[in-house]
N, C-alpha and C positions, 0 to 999 in steps of 0.2 A: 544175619545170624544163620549160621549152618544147621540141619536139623539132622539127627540120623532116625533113619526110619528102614523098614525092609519092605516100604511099598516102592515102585520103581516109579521115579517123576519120571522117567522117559517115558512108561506107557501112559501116564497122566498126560502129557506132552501131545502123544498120539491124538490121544483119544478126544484130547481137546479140541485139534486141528482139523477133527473128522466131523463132532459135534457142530464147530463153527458151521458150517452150510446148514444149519436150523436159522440161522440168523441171515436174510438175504443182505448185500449191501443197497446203498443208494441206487444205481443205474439198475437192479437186477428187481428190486422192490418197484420200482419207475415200469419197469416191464411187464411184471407179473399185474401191477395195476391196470395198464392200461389195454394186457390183453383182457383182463377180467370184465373192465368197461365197456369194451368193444363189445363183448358178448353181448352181457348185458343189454348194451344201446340196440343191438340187429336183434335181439329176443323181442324186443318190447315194440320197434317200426314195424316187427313182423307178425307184432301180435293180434291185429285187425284182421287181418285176416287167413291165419292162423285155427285150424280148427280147433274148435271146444274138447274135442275126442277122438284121439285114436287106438287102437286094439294094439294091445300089446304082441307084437306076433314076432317081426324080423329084428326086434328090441330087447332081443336078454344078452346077457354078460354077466362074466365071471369076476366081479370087482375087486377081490381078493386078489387076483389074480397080474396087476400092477404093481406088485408091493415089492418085486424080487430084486428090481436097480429103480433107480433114479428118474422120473418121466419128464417129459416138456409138456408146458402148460399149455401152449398152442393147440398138440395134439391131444394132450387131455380134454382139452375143450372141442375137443368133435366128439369126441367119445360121449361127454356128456349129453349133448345135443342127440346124439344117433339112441343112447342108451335110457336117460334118465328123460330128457326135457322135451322128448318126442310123445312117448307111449304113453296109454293112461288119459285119466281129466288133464286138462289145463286150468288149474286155477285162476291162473291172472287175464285168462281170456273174458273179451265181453261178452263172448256166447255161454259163459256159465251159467247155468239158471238151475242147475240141480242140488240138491242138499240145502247148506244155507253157505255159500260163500264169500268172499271179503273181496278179495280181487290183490293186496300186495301194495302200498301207497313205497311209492320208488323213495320220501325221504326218510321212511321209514327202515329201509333196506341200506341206508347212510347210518343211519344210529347204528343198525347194527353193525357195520362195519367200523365203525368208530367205538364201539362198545368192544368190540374182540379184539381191536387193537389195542385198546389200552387195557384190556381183561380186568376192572372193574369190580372186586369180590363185594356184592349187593346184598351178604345176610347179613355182616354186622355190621352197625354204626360206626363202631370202632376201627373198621377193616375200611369203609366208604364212606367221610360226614356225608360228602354232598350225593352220590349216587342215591344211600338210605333216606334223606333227607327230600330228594328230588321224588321218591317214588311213593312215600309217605305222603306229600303233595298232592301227588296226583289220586294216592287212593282219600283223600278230604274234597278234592276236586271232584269224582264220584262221587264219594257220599252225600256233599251239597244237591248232585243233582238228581236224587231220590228222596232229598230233604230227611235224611239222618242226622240224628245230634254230632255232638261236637264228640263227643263219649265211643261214638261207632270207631271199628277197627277194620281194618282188610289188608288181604296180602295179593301184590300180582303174582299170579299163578303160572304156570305154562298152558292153562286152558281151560274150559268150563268143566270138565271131568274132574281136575286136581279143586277147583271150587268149589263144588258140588260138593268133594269127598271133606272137604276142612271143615264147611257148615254143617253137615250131617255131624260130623265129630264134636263141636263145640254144640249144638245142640244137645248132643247124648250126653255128655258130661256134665252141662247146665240144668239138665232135669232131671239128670243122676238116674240114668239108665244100666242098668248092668244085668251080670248074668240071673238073679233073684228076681229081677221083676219082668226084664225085659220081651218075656212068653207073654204080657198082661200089657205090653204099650203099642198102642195102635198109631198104624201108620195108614195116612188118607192120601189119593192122588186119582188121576185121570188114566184114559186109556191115550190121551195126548202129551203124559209123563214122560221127560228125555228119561230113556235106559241106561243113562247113565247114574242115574241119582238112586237108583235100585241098585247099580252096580255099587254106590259108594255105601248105602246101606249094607251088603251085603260086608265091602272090605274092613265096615267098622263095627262088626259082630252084629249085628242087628239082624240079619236073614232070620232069624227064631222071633222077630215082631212079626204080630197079626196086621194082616195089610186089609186096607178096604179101599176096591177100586168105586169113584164117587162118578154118578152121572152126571154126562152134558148136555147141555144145550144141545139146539138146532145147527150153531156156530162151531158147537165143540168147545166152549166157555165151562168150566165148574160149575156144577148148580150146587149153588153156593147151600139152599132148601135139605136135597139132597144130603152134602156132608153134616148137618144139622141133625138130622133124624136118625144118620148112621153112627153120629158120637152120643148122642143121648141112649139108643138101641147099648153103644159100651159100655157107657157109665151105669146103665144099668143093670149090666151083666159083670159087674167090678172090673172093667178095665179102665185104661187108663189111654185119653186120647192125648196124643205125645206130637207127632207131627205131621203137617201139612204140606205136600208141596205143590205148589199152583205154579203157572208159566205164564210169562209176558213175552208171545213169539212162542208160541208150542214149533218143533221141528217141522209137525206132518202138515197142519194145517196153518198156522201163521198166530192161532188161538189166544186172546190176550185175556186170560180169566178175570171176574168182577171183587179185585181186591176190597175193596169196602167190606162186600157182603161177608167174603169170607173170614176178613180180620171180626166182623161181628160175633163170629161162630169162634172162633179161634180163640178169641180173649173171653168170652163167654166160659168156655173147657178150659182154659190154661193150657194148650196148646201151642208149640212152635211153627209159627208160619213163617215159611219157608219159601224165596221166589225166585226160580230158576228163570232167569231174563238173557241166558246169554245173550241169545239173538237178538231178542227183541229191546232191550234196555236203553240202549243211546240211543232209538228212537220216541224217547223223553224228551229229548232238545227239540222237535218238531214241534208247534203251538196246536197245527191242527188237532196233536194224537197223546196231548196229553194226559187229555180225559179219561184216555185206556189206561192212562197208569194213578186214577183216580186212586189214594188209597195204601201210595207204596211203602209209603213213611211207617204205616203199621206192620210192616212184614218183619220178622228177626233178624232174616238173614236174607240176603240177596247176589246171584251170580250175575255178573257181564261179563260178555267175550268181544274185549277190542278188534281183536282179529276175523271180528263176526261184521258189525254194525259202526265201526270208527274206521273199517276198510287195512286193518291193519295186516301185515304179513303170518302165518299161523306160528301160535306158540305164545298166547298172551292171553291171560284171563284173571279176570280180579274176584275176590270174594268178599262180601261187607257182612260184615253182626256188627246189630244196634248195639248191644249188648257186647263193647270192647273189651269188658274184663274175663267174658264168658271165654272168649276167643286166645285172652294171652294164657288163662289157667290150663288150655288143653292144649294146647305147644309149646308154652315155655320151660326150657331146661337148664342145666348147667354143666359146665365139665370143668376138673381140674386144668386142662389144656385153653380154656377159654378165659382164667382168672383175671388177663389183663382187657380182654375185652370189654366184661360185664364192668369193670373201675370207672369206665368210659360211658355214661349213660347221659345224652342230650334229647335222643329221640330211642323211640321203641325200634329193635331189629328185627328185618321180614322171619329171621330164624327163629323169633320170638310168636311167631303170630302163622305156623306155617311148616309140615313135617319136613322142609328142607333146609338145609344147615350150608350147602354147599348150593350158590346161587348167582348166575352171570345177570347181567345188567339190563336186565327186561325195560325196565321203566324207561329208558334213552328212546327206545323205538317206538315210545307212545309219546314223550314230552316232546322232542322232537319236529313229529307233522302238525302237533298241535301249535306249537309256539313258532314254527316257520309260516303255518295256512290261517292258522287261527281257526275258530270253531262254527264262520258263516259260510263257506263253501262244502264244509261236513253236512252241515244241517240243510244244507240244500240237497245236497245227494241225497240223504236219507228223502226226504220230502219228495225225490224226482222217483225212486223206487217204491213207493208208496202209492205215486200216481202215474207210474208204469204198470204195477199189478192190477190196480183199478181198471186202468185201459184194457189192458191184458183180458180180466175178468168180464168185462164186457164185450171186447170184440171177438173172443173164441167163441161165444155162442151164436155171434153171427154164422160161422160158417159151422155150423150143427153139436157143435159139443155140451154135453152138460156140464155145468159148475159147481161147484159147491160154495159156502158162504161169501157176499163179499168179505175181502178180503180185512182183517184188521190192520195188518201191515202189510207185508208185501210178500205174503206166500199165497198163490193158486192153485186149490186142486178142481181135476176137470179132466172128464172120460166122454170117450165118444160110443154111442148107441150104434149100433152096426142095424142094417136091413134085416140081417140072418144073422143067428150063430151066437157065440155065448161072447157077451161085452167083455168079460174079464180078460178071454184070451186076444179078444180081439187088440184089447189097448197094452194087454203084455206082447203081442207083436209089434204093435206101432210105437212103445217105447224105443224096442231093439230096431226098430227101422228109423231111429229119430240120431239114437245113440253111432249107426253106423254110419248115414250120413257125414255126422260129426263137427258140420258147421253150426249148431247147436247142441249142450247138452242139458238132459234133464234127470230127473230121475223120479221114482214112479214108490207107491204107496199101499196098503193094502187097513183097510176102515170097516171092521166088521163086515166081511168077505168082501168088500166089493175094493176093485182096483183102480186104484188114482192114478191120475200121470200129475207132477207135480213142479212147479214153475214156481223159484226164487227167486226175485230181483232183489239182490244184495251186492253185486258183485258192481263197485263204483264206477266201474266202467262199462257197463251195460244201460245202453241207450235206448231212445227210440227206433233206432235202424235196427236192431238186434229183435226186439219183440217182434216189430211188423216183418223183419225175415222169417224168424221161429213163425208168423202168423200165415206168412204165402208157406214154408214147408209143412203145416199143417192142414192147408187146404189142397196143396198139391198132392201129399201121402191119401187122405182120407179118398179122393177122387179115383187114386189107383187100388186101392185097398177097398174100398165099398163099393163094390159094381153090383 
């Protein structure tokens, strides 16, 4: 059938024939793959020893700056190398031990390569049975193992930040916080509080709540006494104690707060207890360490960061409420444009439970290492960085350093006493002497004035040979540095 129109199909014709190389064929896909593998495979043989840190100096570029014709991916891939995958931390290195790192699990880095191939739209059920279906799974798979009802909700996240910010949100809307009362509802937390969960208070109008910072322990644990005396002090000055957030894995110190005590104080007030676990959460599958998470099944809401403690690559974090309905009333929406979606209801959609509506296929990257390794070689790593920081915390004060608490999992702080001179500066040099070495990195802390140097063993591939290295470069700096 002939059509008259005054668009011109010759430039449609064009424009198609130029679009086509968006589309590689088979022999050019075969290439592009198997230069990408190649990297890949020489990044990770090389990654033993490979320093943990380099300074960004003869490593800038203008990235932009590719865009004007067509590149080869051979040459691309030096650029990367020379540009991106030199300068800076090395994450997937074994010598990471600074911040709280994951390390990259390589079949995890297959999901996602299979996730972007087949581009997978993961917010509605409608749009993915099985991706929505798979990832709902895995967030029951959590929830059993913090012993949440059947009732609890969660969404995988891009990380403990967008976590943090969803929980704070359905908690506000579940206790019905708003601009009338919210000058009157108090918020309780530690000086070992990720700042990120202040950041998500902040992005969910809540900066106008009275905050009360709760003392700690010796450990740096909630004194659970403490938040008791400072909600009772509220209620008696007509406020109103609203929420709690306690940590299992505090960032600075490794800090596993005493959930019991606190859900006692919490459900006593009608309080939202709140438990930021990025870090520290999947180390519940440990039998030694579960007694630190004595207690968890009482919390409201709970974050973990796969990409933290399941060793996962970053860009993955889940968020659980007991309380599933609290969760769907404060991100469920509708649009004319979605009518045929919502017709389709088998399982709840992440865009239901979750400010994002536009969502690639997270859950592949977690279901994935799990169902190809299964979950006893996980639980042994966790277990092996546990009783690496142990080691760690014991044999650094063989060669003169102080420590601070053993460890509840597997974060270290620990400053060295100088003969002379002010310790603080002293260990703020010997960080920067540790950092430009670069065959280990660390990173350093600062605890009501006094300055930590701080050692995470998270990172799955950080071994015994890596501590007892970072152990002789800590004996050999101190030697040259304390005369």
């Amino acid at each position: 059938m002939k059509r008259t129109t005054d668009v011109s199909i010759a430039e449609i014709a064009s424009l198609e024939r130029t679009s086509r190389s968006l589309e590689p064929g088979p022999e050019e896909r075969k290439h592009l793959f198997e230069s990408a593998l190649s990297y890949a495979n020489d990044f990770l043989d090389a990654n033993l020893e490979t320093k943990a840190y380099q300074k960004d100096e003869e490593h800038r570029c203008d990235f932009s700056g590719y865009f004007q014709k067509p590149g080869n991916l051979d040459d691309l891939l030096v650029d990367l190398k020379k540009y991106v995958d030199t300068p800076g931390i090395n994450p997937a290195s074994p010598g990471h031990l600074g911040y709280i790192p994951g390390g990259g699990l390589y079949t995890s880095a297959i999901a996602d390569y299979l996730a972007a191939v087949t581009n997978r739209y993961a917010g509605l059920y409608y749009a993915s049975p099985g991706a929505v279906r798979m990832e709902n799974q895995l967030i029951r798979w959590t929830a059993e193992l913090v012993n949440y009802p059947k009732n609890a909700l969660g969404n995988i996240t891009s990380g403990g930040s967008m976590a943090n910010l969803i929980a704070v949100t359905a908690a506000r809307d579940f206790k019905e916080i708003g601009p009338e009362n919210s000058s009157r509802s108090v918020i309780y937390f530690t000086q070992q509080t990720h700042h990120c969960v202040d950041k998500a208070l902040r992005i969910a109008g809540l900066a106008c709540c009275p905050k009360r910072k709760i003392q700690t322990d010796s450990a740096f644990r909630m004194d659970a006494q403490d938040l008791a005396r400072q909600m009772e002090r509220d209620v008696a000055s007509g406020l109103i104690p609203f929420f709690v957030a306690a940590s299992s894995g505090s960032t600075d110190t490794g800090a596993a707060d005493p959930l019991n005590e606190i859900a006692d104080v919490t459900e006593q007030f009608g309080a939202w207890l709140h438990l930021d676990a990025a870090y520290g959460g999947f180390f519940i599958m440990v039998d030694e360490l579960q007694p630190l998470f004595a207690g968890i099944e009482r919390t409201d809401s709970i974050v973990l960061d796969p990409h933290k403690s399941l060793f996962l690559p970053y860009g993955i974090g889940i968020v659980l409420v007991k309380n599933g309905n609290a969760l769907f009333e404060s991100f469920h929406y509708t649009a004319n444009y979605l009518q045929d979606a919502y017709n389709a209801r088998d399982q709840l959609s992440p865009c239901d439970l979750s400010p994002e509506l536009t969502k690639h296929f997270r859950g592949l990257r977690m279901w994935l290492p799990l169902a190809l390794h299964g979950t006893k070689p996980i639980i042994a790593a966790l277990k092996e960085k546990w009783l690496l920081a142990r080691y760690f915390h014991k044999e650094v004060k063989k060669i003169g350093f102080e420590t601070g608490p053993e460890p509840d999992l597997s974060v270290v702080i620990y400053r060295y006493v100088p003969k002379k001179g002010d310790p603080n500066a002293f260990n703020e040099m010997l960080v920067k002497a540790i950092q430009k070495d670069g065959r280990i990195f660390v990173s350093s802390t600062n605890i009501d004035g006094v300055f930590w140097l701080r050692a995470a063993m998270v990172c799955f591939r950080t071994h015994l040979k890596q501590i007892d290295l970072y152990l002789d470069i800590l004996a050999e700096m101190i030697a040259k540095m304390d005369r």
